[in-house]
C-alpha positions in Angstrom: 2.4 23.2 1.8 0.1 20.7 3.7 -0.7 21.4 7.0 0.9 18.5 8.8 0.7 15.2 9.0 -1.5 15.8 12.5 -4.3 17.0 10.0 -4.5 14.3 7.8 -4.3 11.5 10.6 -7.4 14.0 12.6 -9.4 13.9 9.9 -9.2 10.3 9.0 -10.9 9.3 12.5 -13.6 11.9 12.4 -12.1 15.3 13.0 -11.5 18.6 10.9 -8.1 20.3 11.0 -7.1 22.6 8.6 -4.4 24.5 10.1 -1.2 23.0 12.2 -1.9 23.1 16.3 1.2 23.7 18.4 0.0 20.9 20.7 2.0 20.1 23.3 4.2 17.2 21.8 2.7 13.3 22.4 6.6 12.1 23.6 4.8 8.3 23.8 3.9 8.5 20.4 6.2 6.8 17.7 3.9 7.9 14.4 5.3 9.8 12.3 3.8 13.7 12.7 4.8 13.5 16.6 8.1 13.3 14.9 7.8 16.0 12.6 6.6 17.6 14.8 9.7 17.4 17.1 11.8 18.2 14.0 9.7 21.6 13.7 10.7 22.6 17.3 14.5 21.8 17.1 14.2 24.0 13.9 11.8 27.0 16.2 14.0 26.6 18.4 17.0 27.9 16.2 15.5 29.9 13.7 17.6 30.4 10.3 19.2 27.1 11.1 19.5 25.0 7.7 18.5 21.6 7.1 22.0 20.1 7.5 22.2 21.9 10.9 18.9 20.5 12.0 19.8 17.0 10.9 23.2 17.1 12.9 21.4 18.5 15.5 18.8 15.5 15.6 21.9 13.0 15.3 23.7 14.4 18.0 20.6 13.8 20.4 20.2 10.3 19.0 23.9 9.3 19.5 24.5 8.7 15.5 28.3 9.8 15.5 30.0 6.2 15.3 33.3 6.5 12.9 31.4 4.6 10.1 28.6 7.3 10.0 31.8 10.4 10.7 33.3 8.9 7.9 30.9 10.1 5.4 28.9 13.0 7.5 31.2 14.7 9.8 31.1 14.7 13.7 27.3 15.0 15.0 26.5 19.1 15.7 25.8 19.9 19.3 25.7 23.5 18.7 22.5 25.5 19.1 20.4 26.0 21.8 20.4 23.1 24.1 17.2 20.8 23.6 15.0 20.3 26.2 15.3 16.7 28.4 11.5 15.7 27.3 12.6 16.8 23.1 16.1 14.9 23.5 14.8 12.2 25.2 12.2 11.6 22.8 14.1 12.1 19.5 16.6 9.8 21.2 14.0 7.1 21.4 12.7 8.2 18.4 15.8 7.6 16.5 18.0 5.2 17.9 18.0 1.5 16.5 18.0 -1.7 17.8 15.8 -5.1 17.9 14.9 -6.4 21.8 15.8 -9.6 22.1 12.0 -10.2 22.8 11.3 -9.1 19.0 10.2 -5.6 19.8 11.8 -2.8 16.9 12.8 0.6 18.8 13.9 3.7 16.6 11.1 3.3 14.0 7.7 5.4 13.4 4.1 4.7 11.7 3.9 6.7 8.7 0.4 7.6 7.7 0.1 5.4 4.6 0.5 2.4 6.9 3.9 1.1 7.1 6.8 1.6 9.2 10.2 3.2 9.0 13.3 3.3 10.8 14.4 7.1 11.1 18.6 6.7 11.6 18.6 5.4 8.2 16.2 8.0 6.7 17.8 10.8 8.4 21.2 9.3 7.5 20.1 9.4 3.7 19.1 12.9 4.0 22.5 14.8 5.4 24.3 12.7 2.8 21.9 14.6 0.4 21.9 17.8 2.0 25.8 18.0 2.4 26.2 16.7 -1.1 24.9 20.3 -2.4 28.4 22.1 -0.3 31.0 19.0 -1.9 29.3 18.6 -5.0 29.4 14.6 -4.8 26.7 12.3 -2.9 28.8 10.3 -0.5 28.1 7.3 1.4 24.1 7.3 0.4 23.9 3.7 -0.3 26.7 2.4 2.7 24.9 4.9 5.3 20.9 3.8 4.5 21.3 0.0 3.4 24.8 -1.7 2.3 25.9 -1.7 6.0 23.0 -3.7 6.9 22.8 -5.9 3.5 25.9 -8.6 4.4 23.8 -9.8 7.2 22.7 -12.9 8.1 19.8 -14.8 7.8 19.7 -11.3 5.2 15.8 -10.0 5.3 14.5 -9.7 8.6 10.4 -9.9 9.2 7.5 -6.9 9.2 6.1 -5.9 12.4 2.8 -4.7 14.4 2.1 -1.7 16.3 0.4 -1.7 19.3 -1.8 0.9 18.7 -2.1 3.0 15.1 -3.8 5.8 16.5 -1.1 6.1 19.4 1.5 3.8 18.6 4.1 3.0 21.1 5.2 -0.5 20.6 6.2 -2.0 17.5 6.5 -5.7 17.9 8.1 -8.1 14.7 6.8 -11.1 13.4 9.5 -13.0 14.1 11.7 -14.0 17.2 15.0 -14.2 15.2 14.8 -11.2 13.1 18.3 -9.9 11.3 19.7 -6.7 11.5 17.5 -5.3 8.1 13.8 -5.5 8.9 11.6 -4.2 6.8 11.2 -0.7 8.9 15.0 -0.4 8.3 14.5 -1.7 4.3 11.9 1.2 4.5 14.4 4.0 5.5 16.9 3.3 3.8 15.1 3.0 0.6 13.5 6.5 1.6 16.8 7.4 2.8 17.9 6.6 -1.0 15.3 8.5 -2.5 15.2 12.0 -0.8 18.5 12.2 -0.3 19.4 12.2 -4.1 16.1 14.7 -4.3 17.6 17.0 -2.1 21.3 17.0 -3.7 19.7 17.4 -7.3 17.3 20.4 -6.2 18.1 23.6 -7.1 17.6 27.1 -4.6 16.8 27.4 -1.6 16.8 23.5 0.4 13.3 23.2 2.3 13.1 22.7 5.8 13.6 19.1 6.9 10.1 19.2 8.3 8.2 20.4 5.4 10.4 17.6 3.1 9.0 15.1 5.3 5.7 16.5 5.2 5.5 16.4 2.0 6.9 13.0 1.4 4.6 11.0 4.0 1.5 13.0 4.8 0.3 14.3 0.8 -3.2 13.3 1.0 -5.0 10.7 -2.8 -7.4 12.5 -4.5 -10.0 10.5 -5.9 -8.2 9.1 -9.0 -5.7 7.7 -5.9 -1.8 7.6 -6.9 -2.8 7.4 -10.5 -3.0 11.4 -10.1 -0.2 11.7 -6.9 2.7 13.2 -7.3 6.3 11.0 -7.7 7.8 12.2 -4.7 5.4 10.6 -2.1 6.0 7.9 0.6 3.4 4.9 -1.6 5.7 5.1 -4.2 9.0 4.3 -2.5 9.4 1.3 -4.4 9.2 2.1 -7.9 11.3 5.4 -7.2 13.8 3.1 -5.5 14.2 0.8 -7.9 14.8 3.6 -10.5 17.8 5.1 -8.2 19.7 1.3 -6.9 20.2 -1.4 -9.7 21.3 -4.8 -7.6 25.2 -4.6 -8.9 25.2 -1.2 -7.4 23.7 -2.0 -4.1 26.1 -5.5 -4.0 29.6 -3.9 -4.5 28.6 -1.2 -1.9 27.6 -3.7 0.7 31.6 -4.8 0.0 32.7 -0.6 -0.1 30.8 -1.1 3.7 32.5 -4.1 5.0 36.2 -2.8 3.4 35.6 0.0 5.5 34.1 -1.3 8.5 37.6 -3.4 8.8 39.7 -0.5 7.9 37.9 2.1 10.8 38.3 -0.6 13.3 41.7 -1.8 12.8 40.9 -5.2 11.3 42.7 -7.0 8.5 41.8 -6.2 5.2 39.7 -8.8 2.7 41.6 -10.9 1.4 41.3 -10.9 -2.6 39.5 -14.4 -2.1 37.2 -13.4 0.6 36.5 -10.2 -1.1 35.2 -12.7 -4.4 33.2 -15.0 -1.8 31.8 -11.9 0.1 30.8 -10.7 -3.4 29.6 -13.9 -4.2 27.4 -14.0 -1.3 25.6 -10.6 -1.3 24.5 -11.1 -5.0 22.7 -14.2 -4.0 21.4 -12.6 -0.7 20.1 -9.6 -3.5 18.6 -11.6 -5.3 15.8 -11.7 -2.0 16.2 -8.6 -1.6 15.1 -7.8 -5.3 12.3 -10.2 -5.0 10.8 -9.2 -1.5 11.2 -5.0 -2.2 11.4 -5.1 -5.7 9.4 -7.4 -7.6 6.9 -7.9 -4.7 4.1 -5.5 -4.3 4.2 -3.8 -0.2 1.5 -5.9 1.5 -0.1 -4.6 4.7 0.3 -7.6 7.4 -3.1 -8.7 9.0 -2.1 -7.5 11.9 -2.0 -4.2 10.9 -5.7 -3.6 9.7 -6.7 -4.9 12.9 -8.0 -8.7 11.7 -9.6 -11.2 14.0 -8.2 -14.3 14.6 -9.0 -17.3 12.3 -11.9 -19.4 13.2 -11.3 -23.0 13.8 -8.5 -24.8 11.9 -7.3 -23.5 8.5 -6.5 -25.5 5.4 -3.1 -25.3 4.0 -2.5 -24.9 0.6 -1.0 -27.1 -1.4 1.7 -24.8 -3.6 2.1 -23.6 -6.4 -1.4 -23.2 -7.7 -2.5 -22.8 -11.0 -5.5 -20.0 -10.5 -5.9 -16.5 -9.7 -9.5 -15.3 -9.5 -10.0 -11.6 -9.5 -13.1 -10.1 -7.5 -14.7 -6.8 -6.9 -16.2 -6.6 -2.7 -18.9 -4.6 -4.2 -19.3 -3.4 -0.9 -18.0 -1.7 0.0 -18.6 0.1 -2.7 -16.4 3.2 -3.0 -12.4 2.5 -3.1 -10.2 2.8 -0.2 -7.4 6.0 -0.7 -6.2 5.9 3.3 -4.8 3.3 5.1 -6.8 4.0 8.3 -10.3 3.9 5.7 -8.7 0.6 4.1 -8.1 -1.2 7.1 -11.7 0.2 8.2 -13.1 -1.6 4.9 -10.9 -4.7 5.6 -12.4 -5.3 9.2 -15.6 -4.7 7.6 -15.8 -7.6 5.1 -13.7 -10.0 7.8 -16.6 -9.2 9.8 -19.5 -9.8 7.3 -18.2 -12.9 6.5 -17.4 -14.4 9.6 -20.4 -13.0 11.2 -23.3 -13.2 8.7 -22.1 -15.7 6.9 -20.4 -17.9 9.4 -16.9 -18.3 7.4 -13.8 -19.1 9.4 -12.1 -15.7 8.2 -12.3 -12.7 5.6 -12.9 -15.3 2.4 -9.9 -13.4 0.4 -6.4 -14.3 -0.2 -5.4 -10.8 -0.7 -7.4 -7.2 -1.1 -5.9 -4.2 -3.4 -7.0 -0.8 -1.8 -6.6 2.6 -4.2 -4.3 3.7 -1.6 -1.0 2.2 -2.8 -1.5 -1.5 -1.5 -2.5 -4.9 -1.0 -3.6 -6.1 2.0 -3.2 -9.5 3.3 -6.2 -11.7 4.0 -6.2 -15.3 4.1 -2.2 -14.7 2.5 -0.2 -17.1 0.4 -0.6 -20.4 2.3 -4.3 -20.3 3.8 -6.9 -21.8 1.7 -9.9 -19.0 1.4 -13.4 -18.8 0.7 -13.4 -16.8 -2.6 -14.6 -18.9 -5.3 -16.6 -22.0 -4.5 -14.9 -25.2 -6.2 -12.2 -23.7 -6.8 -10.8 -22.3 -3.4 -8.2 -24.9 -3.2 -6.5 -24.5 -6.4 -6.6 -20.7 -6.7 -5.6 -17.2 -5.0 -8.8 -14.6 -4.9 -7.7 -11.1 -5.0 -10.4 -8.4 -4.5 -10.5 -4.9 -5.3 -12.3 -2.6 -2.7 -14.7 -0.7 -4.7 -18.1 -1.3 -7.0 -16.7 -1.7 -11.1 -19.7 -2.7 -12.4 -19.0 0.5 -14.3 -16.0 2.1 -13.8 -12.2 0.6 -13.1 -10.2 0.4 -10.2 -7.1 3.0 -10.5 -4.4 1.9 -13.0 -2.1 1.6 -10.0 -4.0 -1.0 -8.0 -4.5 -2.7 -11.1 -0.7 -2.5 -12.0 0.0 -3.6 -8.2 -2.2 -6.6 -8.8 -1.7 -7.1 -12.6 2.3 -7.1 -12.6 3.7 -6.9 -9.0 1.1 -9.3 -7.0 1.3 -12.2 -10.0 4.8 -11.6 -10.6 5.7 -12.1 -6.6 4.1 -15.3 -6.5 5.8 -16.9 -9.6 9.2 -15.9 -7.9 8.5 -17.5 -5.1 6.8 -20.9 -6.2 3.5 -19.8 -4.5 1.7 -19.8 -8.4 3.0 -22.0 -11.9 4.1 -20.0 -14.2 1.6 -20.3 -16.7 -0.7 -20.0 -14.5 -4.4 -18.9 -15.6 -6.3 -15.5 -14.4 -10.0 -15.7 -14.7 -12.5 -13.7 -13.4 -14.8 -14.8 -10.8 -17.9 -14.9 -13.1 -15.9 -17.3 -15.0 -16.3 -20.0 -12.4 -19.7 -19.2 -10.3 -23.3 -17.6 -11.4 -22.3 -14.0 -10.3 -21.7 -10.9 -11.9 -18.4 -10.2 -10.2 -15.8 -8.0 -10.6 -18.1 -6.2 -12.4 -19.2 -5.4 -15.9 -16.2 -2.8 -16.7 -14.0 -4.6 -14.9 -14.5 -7.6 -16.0 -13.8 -6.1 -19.8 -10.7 -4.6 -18.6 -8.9 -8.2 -17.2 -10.1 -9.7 -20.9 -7.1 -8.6 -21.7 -4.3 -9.1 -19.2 -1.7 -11.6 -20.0 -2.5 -15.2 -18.3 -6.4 -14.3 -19.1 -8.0 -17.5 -19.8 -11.8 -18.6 -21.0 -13.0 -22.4 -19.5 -16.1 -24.1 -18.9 -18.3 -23.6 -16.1 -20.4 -25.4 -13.7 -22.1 -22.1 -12.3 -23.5 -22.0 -8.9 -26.0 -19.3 -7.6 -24.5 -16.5 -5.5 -26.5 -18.0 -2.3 -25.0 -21.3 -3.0 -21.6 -19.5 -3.0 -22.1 -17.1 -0.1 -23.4 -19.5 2.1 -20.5 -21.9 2.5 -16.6 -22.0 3.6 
């Protein structure tokens, strides 16, 4: 069992802890081991308690009982030992969901690998697991994480900010008209998804709620990254998602949700036409949804790693382009296997190159860490300052890490490779025969490296042209 979350988060900034602290608990702080940390004392505080207890338990402080939710799950438990007013106030926070109308996302957490979650929907996922293994059927998994959420409108919602990552108290979305499923609550449900069909397929004894979630979000990479991580881990909620939910599934529960939304509050059932159109609509709303959490790669926002604003004005793009150049940073030199290190690296190179070399931003359109994903730089509509001459008709992706002779890990490469160009054919940003070349290709450099330069030889949309090479001063030294 890892230690805690607490341990890995310490030791990322400088500190060494190897065994779990009862600290006094950090109520202002929305990451996620404060919460499992407030999970452990609801389950100290009523020892032998299972799982399903301890989840009803955490519902019934965060005022999850609406009929929808009793439908599948049962009233909320308020038996036990009464919590504490500091505990119940600040699971209640924790917990409870809703968008400001100023744009700021309450009821979610920072999760050490970066991104954010909303918990009702994680927590919802969980108990329909848990209470699956008494009933012997899963009920409600997909209706109670996602398909509530999925009919409405506009469908996706943005990405947020935190205020602080270290402390994080206010999470703030990148848009002023965000819907109902933002990607915190596309998060927790998918996780939601996940471990709650782990839970109702795993044999014995259940684990304690705060040891699943330990587990889940705090395993630390090893050096080979998630090429050597276990399945059941928090960077791979994606691919373990999209093994659970096929898009016809997911569409005829968001109808199942709406059916019974009418039905629990009295209204008039759908129609057989409106139930066709409603239909209708939500597999065209999927087919977003499948593209942004599905075919998409998870891309930390810039404001996330901490980026400086852009210097001066910034060139738009004109889309779809026909490139993709693929760099190593070379320095740093060793690859990136936390966020908080990542983001570290990031604001490093944004600040070599607008410092020392006087460019307007980081010169990258997007940078793969070893961690489980790609961080934004410049982004899809910026131009950069990747690959002189051809800046304007390309993306440059960089890997962090030296591979003059040795390869990134398979994943990064798959996120890049398969995820990264597949995204940006779906969504017009690059044509779809569009050509990958390396960045030695184009300039007088040795970049991405001897090895890995060997390796992208043979991706698909690999492709050899003539040159008019430029030295690597000539490149460095200009926007």
């Amino acid at each position: 069992m890892w230690a805690s979350c607490r341990s890995s988060r310490t030791r990322d900034v400088g500190f060494h802890l190897n065994v779990f602290c009862p600290c006094p608990l950090a109520t202002s702080s929305l990451h996620m081991d404060d919460f499992i940390e407030a999970v452990r004392r609801v389950e100290d505080g009523d020892p032998g308690s299972d799982p399903l207890a301890v989840l009803r338990r955490l519902r019934g402080a965060a005022g999850l009982n609406d009929a929808f939710i009793r439908h599948f799950l049962g009233s909320a438990d308020s038996g036990g030992p009464e919590l504490n007013a500091s505990l119940s106030g600040y699971l209640s926070k924790a917990v409870h969901h809703r968008v400001t109308e100023d744009a700021k996302e309450e009821g979610v957490v920072l999760t050490p690998d970066g991104t954010t979650v909303a918990l009702a929907p994680l927590l919802l996922g969980i108990e329909a697991g848990f209470l699956a293994k008494m009933t012997g059927r899963v009920r409600g998994l997909y209706q109670l994480t996602l398909a509530k959420d999925l009919d409405s409108s506009p469908l996706l919602g943005p990405d947020g900010c935190w205020d602080n990552i270290t402390s994080p108290q206010v999470f703030t979305l990148l848009s002023s008209s965000p819907s109902a499923l933002t990607a915190a609550r596309v998060n927790g449900g998918m996780d939601g998804v996940v471990l709650g069909m782990e839970v109702s397929a795993k044999d014995g004894r259940p684990p304690a709620l705060s040891g699943l979630l330990t587990e889940y979000y705090c395993r630390p990479l090893e050096s080979k990254g998630l090429d050597a991580a276990p399945r059941l881990v928090s960077r791979r909620r994606r691919e373990n998602f999209r093994g659970l939910a096929a898009p016809p599934v997911l569409a005829r529960q968001v109808v199942k949700a709406e059916e019974l939304q009418r039905r629990l509050t009295g209204s008039s059932k759908l129609e057989v036409k409106e139930k066709k159109q409603l239909l209708a609509l939500v597999k065209e709303g999927m087919k977003e949804f499948v593209h942004k959490y599905i075919d998409c790669p998870p891309i930390i926002p810039r404001c996330m790693w901490g980026a400086e604003p852009y210097r001066g004005t910034p060139t738009n793009l004109s889309l779809p382009l026909s490139f993709m150049y693929i760099h190593h940073t070379h320095t740093p030199s060793q690859p990136c296997l936390t966020f908080q290190q990542c983001a570290a690296d990031m604001r490093s190179m944004q600040r070599f190159h607008q410092e020392d070399r006087g460019w307007d931003d980081i010169g990258y359109s997007f940078v793969a860490g070893s961690d489980g994903y790609i961080y934004e730089g410049r982004g899809w509509l910026r131009q950069g300052a990747h690959t002189l001459g051809h800046n304007s008709v390309g993306y440059g992706v960089s890997f962090i890490g030296d591979y003059v002779t040795r390869l990134p890990s398979q994943h990064s490469m798959e996120l890049v490779r398969d995820k990264l160009a597949s995204c940006a054919v779906g969504g017009g940003r690059l044509v779809a025969d569009f050509v990958l070349q390396g960045h030695r290709q184009v300039v007088n450099t040795s970049c991405p490296g001897d090895a890995f330069y060997a390796e992208i030889r043979g991706w698909e949309h690999f492709g050899e042209v003539k040159k008019g090479k430029l030295s690597d001063w000539q490149e460095e030294s200009l926007e």
